[in-house]
C-alpha positions as CSV (number, residue, x, y, z in Angstrom):
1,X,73.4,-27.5,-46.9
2,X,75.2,-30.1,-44.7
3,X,75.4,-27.5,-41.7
4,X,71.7,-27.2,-41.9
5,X,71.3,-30.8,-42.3
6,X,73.4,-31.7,-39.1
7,X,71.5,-28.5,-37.4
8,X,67.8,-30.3,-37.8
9,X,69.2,-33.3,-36.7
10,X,70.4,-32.0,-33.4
11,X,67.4,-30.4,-33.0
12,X,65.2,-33.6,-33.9
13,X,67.9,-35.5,-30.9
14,X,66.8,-32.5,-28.6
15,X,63.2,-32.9,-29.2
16,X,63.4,-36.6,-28.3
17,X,64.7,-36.2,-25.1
18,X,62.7,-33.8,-24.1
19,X,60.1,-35.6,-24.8
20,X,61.5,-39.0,-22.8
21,X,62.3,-36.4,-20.1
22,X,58.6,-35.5,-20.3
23,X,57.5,-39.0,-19.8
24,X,59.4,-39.6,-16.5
25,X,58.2,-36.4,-14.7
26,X,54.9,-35.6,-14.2
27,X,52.3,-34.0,-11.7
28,X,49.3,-34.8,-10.5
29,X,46.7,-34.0,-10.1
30,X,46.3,-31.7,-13.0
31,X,43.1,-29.9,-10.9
32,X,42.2,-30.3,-7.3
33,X,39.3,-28.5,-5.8
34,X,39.4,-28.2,-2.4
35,X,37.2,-25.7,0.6
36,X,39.3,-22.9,2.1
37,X,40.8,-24.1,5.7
38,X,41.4,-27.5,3.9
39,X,45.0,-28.9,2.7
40,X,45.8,-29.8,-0.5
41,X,47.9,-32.4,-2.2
42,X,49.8,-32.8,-4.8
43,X,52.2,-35.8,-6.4
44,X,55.8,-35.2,-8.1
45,X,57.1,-38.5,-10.0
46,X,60.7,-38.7,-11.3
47,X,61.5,-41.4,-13.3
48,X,65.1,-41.0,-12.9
49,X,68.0,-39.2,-10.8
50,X,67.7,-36.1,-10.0
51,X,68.9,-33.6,-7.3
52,X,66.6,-30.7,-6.2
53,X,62.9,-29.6,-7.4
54,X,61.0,-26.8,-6.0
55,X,57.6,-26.3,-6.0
56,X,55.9,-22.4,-6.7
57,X,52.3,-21.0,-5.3
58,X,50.8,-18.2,-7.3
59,X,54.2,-17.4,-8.9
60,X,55.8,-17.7,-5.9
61,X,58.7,-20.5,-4.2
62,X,56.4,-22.4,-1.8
63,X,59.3,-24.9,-0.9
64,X,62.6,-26.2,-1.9
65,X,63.1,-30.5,-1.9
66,X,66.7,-31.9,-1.9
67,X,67.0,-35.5,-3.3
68,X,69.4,-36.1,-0.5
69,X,69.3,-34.7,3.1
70,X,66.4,-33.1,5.3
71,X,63.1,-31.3,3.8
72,X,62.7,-27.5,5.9
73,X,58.8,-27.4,5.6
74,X,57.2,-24.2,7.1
75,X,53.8,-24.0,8.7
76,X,52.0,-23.4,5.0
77,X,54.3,-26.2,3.1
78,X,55.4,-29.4,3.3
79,X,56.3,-32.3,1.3
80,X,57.7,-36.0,2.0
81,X,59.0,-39.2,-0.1
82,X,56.3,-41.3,-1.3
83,X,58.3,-43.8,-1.9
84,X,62.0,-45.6,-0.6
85,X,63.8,-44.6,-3.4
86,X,62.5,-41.0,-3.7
87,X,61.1,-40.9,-6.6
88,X,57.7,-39.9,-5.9
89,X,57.1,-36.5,-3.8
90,X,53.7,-35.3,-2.0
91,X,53.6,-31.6,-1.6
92,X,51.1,-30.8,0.7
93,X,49.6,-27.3,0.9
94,X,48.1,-27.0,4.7
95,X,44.8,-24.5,5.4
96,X,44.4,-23.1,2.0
97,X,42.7,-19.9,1.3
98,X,41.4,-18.1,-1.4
99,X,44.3,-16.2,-2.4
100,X,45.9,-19.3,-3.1
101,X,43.7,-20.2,-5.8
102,X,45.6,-20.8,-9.1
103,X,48.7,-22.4,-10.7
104,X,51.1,-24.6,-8.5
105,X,54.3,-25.7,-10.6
106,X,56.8,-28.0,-10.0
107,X,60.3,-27.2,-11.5
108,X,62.4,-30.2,-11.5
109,X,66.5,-29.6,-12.1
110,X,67.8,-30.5,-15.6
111,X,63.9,-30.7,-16.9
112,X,63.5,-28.3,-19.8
113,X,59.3,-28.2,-18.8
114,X,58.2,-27.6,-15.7
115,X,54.9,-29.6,-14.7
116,X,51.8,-27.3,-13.9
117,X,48.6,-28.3,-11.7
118,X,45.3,-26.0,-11.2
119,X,44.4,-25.2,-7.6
120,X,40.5,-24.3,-7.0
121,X,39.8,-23.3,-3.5
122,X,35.9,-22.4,-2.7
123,X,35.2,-20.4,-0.4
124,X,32.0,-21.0,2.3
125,X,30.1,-17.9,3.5
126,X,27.7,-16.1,5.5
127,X,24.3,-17.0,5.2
128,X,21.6,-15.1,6.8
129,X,17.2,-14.9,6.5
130,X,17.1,-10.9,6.7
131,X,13.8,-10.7,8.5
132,X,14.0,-13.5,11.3
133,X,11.0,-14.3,13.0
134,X,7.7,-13.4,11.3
135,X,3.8,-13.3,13.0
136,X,1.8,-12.3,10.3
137,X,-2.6,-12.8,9.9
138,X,-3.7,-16.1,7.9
139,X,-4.1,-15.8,4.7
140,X,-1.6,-12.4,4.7
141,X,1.2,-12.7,1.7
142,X,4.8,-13.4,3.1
143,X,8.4,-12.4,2.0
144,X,11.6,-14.3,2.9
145,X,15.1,-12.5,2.1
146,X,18.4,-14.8,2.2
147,X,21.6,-12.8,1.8
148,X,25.4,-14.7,1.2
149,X,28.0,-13.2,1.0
150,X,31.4,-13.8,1.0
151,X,31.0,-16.8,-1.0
152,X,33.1,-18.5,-3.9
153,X,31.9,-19.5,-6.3
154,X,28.3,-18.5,-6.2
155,X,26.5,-21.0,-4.3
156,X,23.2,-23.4,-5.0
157,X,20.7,-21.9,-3.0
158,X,17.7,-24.1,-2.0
159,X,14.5,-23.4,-0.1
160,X,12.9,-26.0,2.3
161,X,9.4,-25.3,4.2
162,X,8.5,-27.5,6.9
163,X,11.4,-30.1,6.2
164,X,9.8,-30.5,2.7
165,X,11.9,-28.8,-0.7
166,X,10.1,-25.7,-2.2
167,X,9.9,-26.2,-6.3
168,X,12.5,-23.7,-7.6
169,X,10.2,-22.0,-9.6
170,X,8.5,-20.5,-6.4
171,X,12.0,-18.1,-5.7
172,X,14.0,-15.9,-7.3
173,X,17.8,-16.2,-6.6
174,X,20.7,-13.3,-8.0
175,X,24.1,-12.9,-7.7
176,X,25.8,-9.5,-7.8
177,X,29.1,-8.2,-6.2
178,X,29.6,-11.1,-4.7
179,X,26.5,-11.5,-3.1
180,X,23.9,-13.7,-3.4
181,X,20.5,-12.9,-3.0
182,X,17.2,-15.4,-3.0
183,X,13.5,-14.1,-2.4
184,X,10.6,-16.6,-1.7
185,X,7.3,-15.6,-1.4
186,X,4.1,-17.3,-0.5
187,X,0.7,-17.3,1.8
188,X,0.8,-17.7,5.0
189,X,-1.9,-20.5,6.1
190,X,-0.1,-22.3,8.9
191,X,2.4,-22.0,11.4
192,X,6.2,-22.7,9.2
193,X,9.8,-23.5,9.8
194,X,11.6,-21.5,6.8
195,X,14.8,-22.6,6.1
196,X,17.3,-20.9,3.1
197,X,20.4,-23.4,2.2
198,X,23.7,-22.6,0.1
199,X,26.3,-25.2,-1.0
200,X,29.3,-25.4,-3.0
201,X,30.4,-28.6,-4.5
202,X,33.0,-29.1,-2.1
203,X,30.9,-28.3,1.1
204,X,29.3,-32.2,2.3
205,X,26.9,-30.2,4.4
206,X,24.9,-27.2,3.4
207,X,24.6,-24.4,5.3
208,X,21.3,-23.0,5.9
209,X,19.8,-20.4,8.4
210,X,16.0,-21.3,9.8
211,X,13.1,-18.6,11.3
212,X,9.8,-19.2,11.9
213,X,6.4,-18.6,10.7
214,X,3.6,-17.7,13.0
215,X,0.4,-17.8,11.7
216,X,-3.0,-15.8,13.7
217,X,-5.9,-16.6,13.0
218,X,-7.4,-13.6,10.7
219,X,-10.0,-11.6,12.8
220,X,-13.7,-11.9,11.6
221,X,-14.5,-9.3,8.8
222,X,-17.4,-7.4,10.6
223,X,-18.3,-5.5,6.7
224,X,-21.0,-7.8,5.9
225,X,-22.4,-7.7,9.1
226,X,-22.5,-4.3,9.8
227,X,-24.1,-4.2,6.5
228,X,-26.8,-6.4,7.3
229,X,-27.3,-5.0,10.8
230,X,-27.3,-1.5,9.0
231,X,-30.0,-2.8,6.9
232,X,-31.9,-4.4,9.3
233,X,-31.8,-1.4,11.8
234,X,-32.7,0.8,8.4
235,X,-35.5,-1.4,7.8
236,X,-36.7,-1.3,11.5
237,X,-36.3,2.6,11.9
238,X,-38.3,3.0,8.4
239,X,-41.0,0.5,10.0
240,X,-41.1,2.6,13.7
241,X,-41.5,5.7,11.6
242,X,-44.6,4.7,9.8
243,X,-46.3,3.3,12.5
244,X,-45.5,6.3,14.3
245,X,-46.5,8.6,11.7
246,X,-50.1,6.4,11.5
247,X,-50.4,6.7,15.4
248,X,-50.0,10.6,15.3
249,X,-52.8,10.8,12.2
250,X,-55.0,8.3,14.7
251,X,-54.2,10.7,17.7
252,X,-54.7,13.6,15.9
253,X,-58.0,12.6,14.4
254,X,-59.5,11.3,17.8
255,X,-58.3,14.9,19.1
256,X,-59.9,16.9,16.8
257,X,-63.0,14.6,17.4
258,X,-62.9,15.3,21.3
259,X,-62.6,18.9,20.6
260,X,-65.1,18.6,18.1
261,X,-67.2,16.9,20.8
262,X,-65.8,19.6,23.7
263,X,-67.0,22.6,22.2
264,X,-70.1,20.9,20.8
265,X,-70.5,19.7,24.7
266,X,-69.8,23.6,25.7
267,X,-72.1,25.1,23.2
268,X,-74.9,23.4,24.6
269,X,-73.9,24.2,28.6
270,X,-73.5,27.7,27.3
271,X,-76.7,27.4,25.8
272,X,-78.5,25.9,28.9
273,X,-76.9,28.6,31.2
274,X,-77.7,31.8,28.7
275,X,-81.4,30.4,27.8
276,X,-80.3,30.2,24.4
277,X,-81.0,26.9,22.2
278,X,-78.4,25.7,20.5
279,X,-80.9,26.3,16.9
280,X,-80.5,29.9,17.9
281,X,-84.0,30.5,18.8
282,X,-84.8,33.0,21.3
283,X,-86.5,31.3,24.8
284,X,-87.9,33.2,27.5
285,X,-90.1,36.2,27.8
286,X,-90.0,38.6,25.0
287,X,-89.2,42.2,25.9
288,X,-92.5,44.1,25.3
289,X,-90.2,47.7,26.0
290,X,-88.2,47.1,22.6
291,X,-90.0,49.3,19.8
292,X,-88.1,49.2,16.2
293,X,-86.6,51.9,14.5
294,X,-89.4,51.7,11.5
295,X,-92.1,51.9,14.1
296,X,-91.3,55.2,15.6
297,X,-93.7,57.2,13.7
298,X,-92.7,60.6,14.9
299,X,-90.4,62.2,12.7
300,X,-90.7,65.4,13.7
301,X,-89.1,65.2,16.7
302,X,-85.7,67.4,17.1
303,X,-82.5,65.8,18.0
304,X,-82.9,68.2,21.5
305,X,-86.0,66.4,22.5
306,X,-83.9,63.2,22.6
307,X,-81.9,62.9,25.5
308,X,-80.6,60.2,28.0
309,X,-81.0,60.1,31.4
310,X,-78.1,60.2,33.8
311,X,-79.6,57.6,36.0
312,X,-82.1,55.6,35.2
313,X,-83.9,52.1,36.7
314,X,-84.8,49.4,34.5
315,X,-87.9,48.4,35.0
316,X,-89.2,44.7,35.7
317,X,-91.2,44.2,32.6
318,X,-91.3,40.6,33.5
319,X,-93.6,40.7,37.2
320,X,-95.1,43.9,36.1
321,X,-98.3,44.1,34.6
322,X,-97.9,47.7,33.1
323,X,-94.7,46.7,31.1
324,X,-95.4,48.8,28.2
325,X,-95.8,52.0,30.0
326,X,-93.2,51.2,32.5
327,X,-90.5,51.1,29.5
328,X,-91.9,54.3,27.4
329,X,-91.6,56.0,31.0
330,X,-88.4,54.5,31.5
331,X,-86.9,55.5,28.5
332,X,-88.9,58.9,28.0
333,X,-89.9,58.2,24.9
334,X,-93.1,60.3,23.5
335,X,-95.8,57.9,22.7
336,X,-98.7,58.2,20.8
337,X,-100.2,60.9,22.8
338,X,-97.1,63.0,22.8
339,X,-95.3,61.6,25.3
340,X,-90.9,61.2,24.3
341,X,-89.4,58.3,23.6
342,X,-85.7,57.4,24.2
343,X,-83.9,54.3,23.1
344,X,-81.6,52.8,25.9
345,X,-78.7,50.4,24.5
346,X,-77.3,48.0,26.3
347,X,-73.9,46.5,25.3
348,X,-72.8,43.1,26.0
Protein backbone atom coordinates (compact mmCIF):
# COMPACT_ATOMS: atom_id res chain seq x y z
CA UNK A 1 0.00 0.00 0.00
CA UNK A 2 2.67 2.62 0.77
CA UNK A 3 4.60 1.84 -2.65
CA UNK A 4 1.45 2.65 -4.40
CA UNK A 5 0.86 5.54 -2.34
CA UNK A 6 4.41 7.13 -3.06
CA UNK A 7 3.79 5.89 -6.85
CA UNK A 8 0.49 8.34 -7.31
CA UNK A 9 2.29 10.88 -5.77
CA UNK A 10 5.13 10.90 -8.11
CA UNK A 11 2.86 10.79 -10.77
CA UNK A 12 0.56 13.64 -9.36
CA UNK A 13 4.48 15.80 -9.07
CA UNK A 14 4.80 14.73 -12.83
CA UNK A 15 1.53 15.90 -13.94
CA UNK A 16 2.14 19.33 -12.33
CA UNK A 17 5.10 20.09 -14.15
CA UNK A 18 4.03 19.18 -17.17
CA UNK A 19 1.48 21.19 -16.82
CA UNK A 20 3.72 24.46 -15.61
CA UNK A 21 5.90 23.32 -18.59
CA UNK A 22 2.82 23.65 -20.65
CA UNK A 23 2.17 27.08 -19.57
CA UNK A 24 5.58 28.58 -20.58
CA UNK A 25 5.63 27.15 -24.18
CA UNK A 26 3.21 27.78 -26.52
CA UNK A 27 2.45 28.35 -30.37
CA UNK A 28 0.70 30.51 -32.09
CA UNK A 29 -1.25 30.88 -34.09
CA UNK A 30 -3.19 27.68 -33.55
CA UNK A 31 -4.61 28.19 -37.53
CA UNK A 32 -3.32 30.47 -40.15
CA UNK A 33 -4.85 30.64 -43.59
CA UNK A 34 -2.86 31.89 -46.01
CA UNK A 35 -2.90 31.90 -50.48
CA UNK A 36 -0.34 29.67 -52.08
CA UNK A 37 2.93 31.82 -53.17
CA UNK A 38 2.35 33.61 -49.78
CA UNK A 39 4.64 33.12 -46.44
CA UNK A 40 3.47 32.08 -43.38
CA UNK A 41 4.28 32.82 -39.78
CA UNK A 42 4.29 31.33 -36.92
CA UNK A 43 5.44 32.39 -32.98
CA UNK A 44 7.39 29.96 -30.45
CA UNK A 45 7.34 31.41 -26.71
CA UNK A 46 9.61 29.86 -23.99
CA UNK A 47 9.13 30.91 -20.75
CA UNK A 48 12.29 29.59 -19.52
CA UNK A 49 15.90 28.17 -20.62
CA UNK A 50 16.09 26.14 -23.02
CA UNK A 51 18.62 24.92 -25.70
CA UNK A 52 17.37 23.80 -29.17
CA UNK A 53 13.69 23.44 -30.74
CA UNK A 54 12.91 22.35 -34.12
CA UNK A 55 10.10 22.97 -36.00
CA UNK A 56 8.39 19.92 -38.56
CA UNK A 57 6.22 20.64 -41.98
CA UNK A 58 3.82 17.79 -42.87
CA UNK A 59 5.76 15.35 -40.66
CA UNK A 60 8.82 16.49 -41.73
CA UNK A 61 12.13 18.70 -40.03
CA UNK A 62 11.59 22.15 -41.64
CA UNK A 63 14.43 23.67 -39.53
CA UNK A 64 16.60 23.27 -36.46
CA UNK A 65 16.99 26.63 -33.86
CA UNK A 66 19.91 26.70 -31.33
CA UNK A 67 19.33 28.89 -28.22
CA UNK A 68 22.85 30.03 -28.69
CA UNK A 69 24.83 30.53 -32.01
CA UNK A 70 23.66 31.19 -35.70
CA UNK A 71 20.17 29.98 -37.23
CA UNK A 72 21.07 27.91 -41.01
CA UNK A 73 17.66 28.99 -42.72
CA UNK A 74 17.22 27.49 -46.32
CA UNK A 75 15.30 29.08 -49.10
CA UNK A 76 11.81 27.51 -47.78
CA UNK A 77 12.56 28.14 -43.80
CA UNK A 78 13.55 30.57 -41.72
CA UNK A 79 13.16 31.77 -38.18
CA UNK A 80 14.68 34.71 -35.92
CA UNK A 81 14.48 35.96 -32.18
CA UNK A 82 11.57 38.06 -31.42
CA UNK A 83 12.91 39.19 -28.68
CA UNK A 84 16.67 40.10 -26.82
CA UNK A 85 16.53 37.46 -24.62
CA UNK A 86 15.33 34.72 -27.03
CA UNK A 87 12.55 33.70 -25.73
CA UNK A 88 10.18 34.29 -28.37
CA UNK A 89 10.88 32.63 -32.04
CA UNK A 90 9.09 33.50 -35.52
CA UNK A 91 9.25 30.66 -37.97
CA UNK A 92 8.56 31.92 -41.13
CA UNK A 93 7.42 29.51 -43.91
CA UNK A 94 8.38 31.54 -47.37
CA UNK A 95 6.06 30.79 -50.76
CA UNK A 96 3.85 28.21 -49.48
CA UNK A 97 2.06 25.76 -51.62
CA UNK A 98 -0.60 23.36 -51.41
CA UNK A 99 1.28 20.45 -50.38
CA UNK A 100 2.23 22.20 -47.42
CA UNK A 101 -1.18 22.40 -46.16
CA UNK A 102 -1.46 20.71 -42.63
CA UNK A 103 0.17 20.37 -39.23
CA UNK A 104 3.36 22.52 -38.38
CA UNK A 105 4.81 21.35 -34.78
CA UNK A 106 7.14 22.79 -32.73
CA UNK A 107 9.24 20.30 -30.46
CA UNK A 108 10.93 22.14 -27.85
CA UNK A 109 13.95 20.17 -25.82
CA UNK A 110 13.05 18.88 -22.31
CA UNK A 111 9.13 19.60 -23.15
CA UNK A 112 7.15 16.41 -22.77
CA UNK A 113 4.31 18.04 -25.46
CA UNK A 114 5.11 19.37 -28.43
CA UNK A 115 2.94 22.50 -29.57
CA UNK A 116 0.88 21.97 -32.89
CA UNK A 117 -0.54 24.78 -35.25
CA UNK A 118 -2.93 24.16 -38.47
CA UNK A 119 -1.66 25.48 -41.83
CA UNK A 120 -4.47 26.19 -44.51
CA UNK A 121 -3.10 27.20 -47.78
CA UNK A 122 -5.87 28.01 -50.71
CA UNK A 123 -5.10 27.72 -53.77
CA UNK A 124 -6.20 30.45 -56.69
CA UNK A 125 -7.03 28.99 -60.21
CA UNK A 126 -7.90 29.18 -63.65
CA UNK A 127 -10.93 30.90 -64.60
CA UNK A 128 -12.21 30.89 -68.05
CA UNK A 129 -15.94 31.94 -70.06
CA UNK A 130 -15.91 28.81 -72.46
CA UNK A 131 -17.63 30.47 -75.28
CA UNK A 132 -15.85 34.00 -75.62
CA UNK A 133 -17.41 36.44 -77.68
CA UNK A 134 -21.07 35.91 -78.67
CA UNK A 135 -23.33 37.81 -81.65
CA UNK A 136 -26.51 36.34 -81.28
CA UNK A 137 -30.43 37.97 -82.85
CA UNK A 138 -32.43 40.11 -80.12
CA UNK A 139 -34.57 38.46 -78.39
CA UNK A 140 -32.52 34.92 -79.06
CA UNK A 141 -31.93 32.88 -75.53
CA UNK A 142 -28.10 32.91 -74.40
CA UNK A 143 -25.77 30.54 -72.52
CA UNK A 144 -22.59 31.50 -70.55
CA UNK A 145 -20.21 28.57 -69.35
CA UNK A 146 -17.43 29.52 -66.61
CA UNK A 147 -14.99 26.60 -65.87
CA UNK A 148 -12.22 26.76 -62.69
CA UNK A 149 -10.20 24.62 -62.07
CA UNK A 150 -7.35 24.07 -60.16
CA UNK A 151 -8.88 25.77 -57.34
CA UNK A 152 -8.79 25.18 -53.41
CA UNK A 153 -11.19 25.21 -51.77
CA UNK A 154 -14.06 25.52 -54.09
CA UNK A 155 -14.48 29.10 -54.83
CA UNK A 156 -17.66 31.77 -54.61
CA UNK A 157 -18.52 32.20 -57.96
CA UNK A 158 -20.47 35.50 -58.87
CA UNK A 159 -22.01 36.78 -62.08
CA UNK A 160 -21.99 40.54 -62.97
CA UNK A 161 -23.81 41.89 -66.31
CA UNK A 162 -23.09 45.24 -67.35
CA UNK A 163 -21.02 46.20 -64.04
CA UNK A 164 -24.39 45.46 -62.22
CA UNK A 165 -24.56 41.76 -59.91
CA UNK A 166 -26.84 39.05 -61.36
CA UNK A 167 -29.34 37.61 -58.43
CA UNK A 168 -27.91 34.18 -57.75
CA UNK A 169 -30.95 32.49 -58.45
CA UNK A 170 -30.51 33.23 -62.21
CA UNK A 171 -27.19 30.53 -62.43
CA UNK A 172 -26.42 27.37 -61.59
CA UNK A 173 -22.88 26.73 -60.11
CA UNK A 174 -21.35 22.78 -59.39
CA UNK A 175 -18.33 21.50 -58.26
CA UNK A 176 -16.91 18.15 -59.28
CA UNK A 177 -13.28 16.78 -59.47
CA UNK A 178 -12.05 19.72 -58.67
CA UNK A 179 -13.72 21.75 -61.06
CA UNK A 180 -16.09 24.26 -60.75
CA UNK A 181 -18.67 24.88 -63.10
CA UNK A 182 -21.35 27.96 -63.26
CA UNK A 183 -24.06 28.30 -66.13
CA UNK A 184 -26.09 31.63 -66.59
CA UNK A 185 -28.63 31.90 -68.94
CA UNK A 186 -30.75 34.71 -70.08
CA UNK A 187 -32.25 36.85 -73.28
CA UNK A 188 -30.33 38.69 -75.19
CA UNK A 189 -32.02 42.39 -75.66
CA UNK A 190 -29.00 44.55 -75.72
CA UNK A 191 -25.48 44.69 -76.39
CA UNK A 192 -23.63 43.08 -72.73
CA UNK A 193 -20.32 42.88 -70.92
CA UNK A 194 -20.48 39.28 -69.19
CA UNK A 195 -18.26 38.89 -66.58
CA UNK A 196 -17.84 35.36 -64.30
CA UNK A 197 -15.83 35.96 -60.84
CA UNK A 198 -14.32 33.37 -58.31
CA UNK A 199 -12.86 34.15 -54.87
CA UNK A 200 -11.47 32.40 -51.94
CA UNK A 201 -11.46 34.03 -48.64
CA UNK A 202 -7.93 34.80 -48.68
CA UNK A 203 -7.84 36.26 -52.36
CA UNK A 204 -8.53 40.55 -51.75
CA UNK A 205 -9.36 40.63 -55.43
CA UNK A 206 -11.50 38.28 -57.39
CA UNK A 207 -10.64 36.91 -60.35
CA UNK A 208 -13.03 37.04 -63.13
CA UNK A 209 -12.77 36.55 -67.03
CA UNK A 210 -15.20 39.15 -69.27
CA UNK A 211 -16.69 38.50 -73.11
CA UNK A 212 -19.04 40.30 -74.81
CA UNK A 213 -22.54 40.32 -75.89
CA UNK A 214 -23.55 41.54 -79.31
CA UNK A 215 -26.94 42.01 -79.93
CA UNK A 216 -28.52 42.31 -83.97
CA UNK A 217 -31.38 43.60 -84.45
CA UNK A 218 -33.84 40.50 -85.24
CA UNK A 219 -34.79 40.67 -89.03
CA UNK A 220 -38.57 41.48 -89.75
CA UNK A 221 -40.79 38.23 -89.78
CA UNK A 222 -42.16 38.35 -93.37
CA UNK A 223 -45.04 35.31 -92.17
CA UNK A 224 -47.77 37.63 -91.66
CA UNK A 225 -47.05 39.52 -94.53
CA UNK A 226 -46.77 37.05 -96.99
CA UNK A 227 -49.93 35.93 -95.51
CA UNK A 228 -51.77 38.96 -96.17
CA UNK A 229 -50.12 39.63 -99.50
CA UNK A 230 -51.15 35.90 -100.33
CA UNK A 231 -54.55 36.79 -99.34
CA UNK A 232 -54.75 39.82 -101.02
CA UNK A 233 -53.21 38.51 -104.37
CA UNK A 234 -55.88 35.36 -103.77
CA UNK A 235 -58.58 37.70 -103.38
CA UNK A 236 -57.52 39.77 -106.53
CA UNK A 237 -56.85 36.67 -108.81
CA UNK A 238 -60.55 35.25 -107.58
CA UNK A 239 -61.85 38.90 -108.59
CA UNK A 240 -59.80 38.89 -112.30
CA UNK A 241 -61.29 35.53 -112.83
CA UNK A 242 -64.93 36.50 -112.43
CA UNK A 243 -64.73 39.41 -114.33
CA UNK A 244 -63.08 37.49 -116.87
CA UNK A 245 -65.34 34.69 -116.89
CA UNK A 246 -68.41 37.62 -117.18
CA UNK A 247 -66.46 39.30 -120.16
CA UNK A 248 -66.17 35.83 -122.02
CA UNK A 249 -70.25 35.11 -121.46
CA UNK A 250 -70.63 39.00 -122.80
CA UNK A 251 -68.23 38.21 -125.71
CA UNK A 252 -69.67 35.11 -126.41
CA UNK A 253 -73.28 36.28 -126.38
CA UNK A 254 -72.55 39.39 -128.65
CA UNK A 255 -70.81 36.65 -130.95
CA UNK A 256 -73.44 34.47 -131.34
CA UNK A 257 -75.62 37.54 -131.93
CA UNK A 258 -73.32 38.72 -134.90
CA UNK A 259 -73.47 35.35 -136.26
CA UNK A 260 -76.97 35.17 -135.60
CA UNK A 261 -77.18 38.51 -137.52
CA UNK A 262 -74.34 37.20 -140.26
CA UNK A 263 -76.21 34.43 -141.53
CA UNK A 264 -79.49 36.12 -141.08
CA UNK A 265 -77.65 39.08 -143.31
CA UNK A 266 -76.46 36.11 -145.78
CA UNK A 267 -79.82 34.37 -146.01
CA UNK A 268 -81.28 37.29 -147.38
CA UNK A 269 -78.26 38.16 -150.05
CA UNK A 270 -78.59 34.56 -150.99
CA UNK A 271 -82.08 35.16 -151.27
CA UNK A 272 -81.85 38.33 -153.38
CA UNK A 273 -79.18 36.69 -155.67
CA UNK A 274 -81.24 33.12 -156.16
CA UNK A 275 -84.83 35.04 -156.56
CA UNK A 276 -85.82 33.25 -153.62
CA UNK A 277 -87.61 35.23 -150.56
CA UNK A 278 -86.50 34.62 -147.50
CA UNK A 279 -90.59 33.17 -146.55
CA UNK A 280 -89.66 30.54 -149.08
CA UNK A 281 -92.06 31.58 -151.73
CA UNK A 282 -91.24 30.90 -155.19
CA UNK A 283 -90.71 34.48 -157.41
CA UNK A 284 -90.28 34.60 -160.92
CA UNK A 285 -91.91 32.90 -163.89
CA UNK A 286 -93.38 29.58 -163.29
CA UNK A 287 -92.20 26.77 -165.55
CA UNK A 288 -95.25 25.98 -167.81
CA UNK A 289 -92.94 22.57 -169.19
CA UNK A 290 -93.18 20.86 -165.52
CA UNK A 291 -96.19 18.30 -165.78
CA UNK A 292 -96.75 16.14 -162.29
CA UNK A 293 -96.43 12.69 -162.01
CA UNK A 294 -100.42 12.30 -161.20
CA UNK A 295 -101.24 14.21 -164.29
CA UNK A 296 -99.70 11.86 -166.81
CA UNK A 297 -102.73 10.05 -167.77
CA UNK A 298 -101.15 7.58 -170.03
CA UNK A 299 -100.53 4.48 -168.32
CA UNK A 300 -100.07 2.36 -170.96
CA UNK A 301 -97.09 3.40 -172.12
CA UNK A 302 -94.07 0.77 -172.03
CA UNK A 303 -90.96 1.47 -170.19
CA UNK A 304 -89.26 1.26 -174.08
CA UNK A 305 -91.31 4.17 -175.24
CA UNK A 306 -89.50 6.20 -172.48
CA UNK A 307 -86.21 7.24 -173.42
CA UNK A 308 -83.82 10.21 -172.96
CA UNK A 309 -82.17 11.99 -175.43
CA UNK A 310 -78.39 12.12 -175.69
CA UNK A 311 -78.39 15.76 -176.51
CA UNK A 312 -80.96 17.84 -176.06
CA UNK A 313 -81.60 22.01 -175.92
CA UNK A 314 -83.61 23.44 -173.32
CA UNK A 315 -85.91 25.47 -174.61
CA UNK A 316 -86.63 29.28 -173.65
CA UNK A 317 -90.05 28.93 -172.14
CA UNK A 318 -89.63 32.31 -170.80
CA UNK A 319 -89.43 34.68 -174.46
CA UNK A 320 -91.26 31.98 -176.13
CA UNK A 321 -94.78 32.14 -176.80
CA UNK A 322 -95.22 28.28 -177.61
CA UNK A 323 -93.74 27.22 -174.12
CA UNK A 324 -95.94 24.34 -173.77
CA UNK A 325 -95.27 22.61 -176.94
CA UNK A 326 -91.67 23.69 -176.94
CA UNK A 327 -91.17 21.48 -173.61
CA UNK A 328 -93.44 18.28 -174.63
CA UNK A 329 -91.13 18.45 -177.89
CA UNK A 330 -88.27 18.99 -175.81
CA UNK A 331 -88.72 16.30 -173.68
CA UNK A 332 -90.60 13.83 -176.16
CA UNK A 333 -93.18 13.27 -174.12
CA UNK A 334 -96.62 11.91 -175.84
CA UNK A 335 -99.29 14.36 -175.29
CA UNK A 336 -102.78 14.15 -175.56
CA UNK A 337 -102.84 13.33 -179.10
CA UNK A 338 -100.28 10.61 -178.80
CA UNK A 339 -97.35 12.38 -178.85
CA UNK A 340 -94.35 10.84 -175.95
CA UNK A 341 -93.54 12.42 -173.11
CA UNK A 342 -90.17 12.30 -171.22
CA UNK A 343 -89.29 13.77 -167.90
CA UNK A 344 -85.86 15.67 -167.84
CA UNK A 345 -84.25 16.06 -164.23
CA UNK A 346 -82.11 18.41 -163.40
CA UNK A 347 -79.85 18.21 -160.29
CA UNK A 348 -78.64 20.96 -158.34
Amino acid sequence: MANRFHICLLLCAIGGFCSVLSDKFQLEPLNITVLQGSDARFTATVQRSWTFMTFHVQNRLALTVPATGEILSSKNYSAKFCSRNRSCVEFTIHNTNHNQHGPVVCFLQGAPVPRTAHLYVQVSGEINIKEGNVTVEQGQQVEFECVMTGWYPKPTVSWIRNNQTVNSSLYNTTHEDGHTTSVLKFQAVSNTTVECQAIVSELHHPKSSFVYLVVVPKPPDWTVLIAVVCSIGGFALLVLLIIGIIFCCKRRKEKQANYQDEMSRRVRTQSQLSGVNPTGQQQGQVNAGYVKDNQVTRTSIAPSELYLPSSLEMPDIVNSNQAGNSYNNAYNIPNESGLKKHRHLTIV
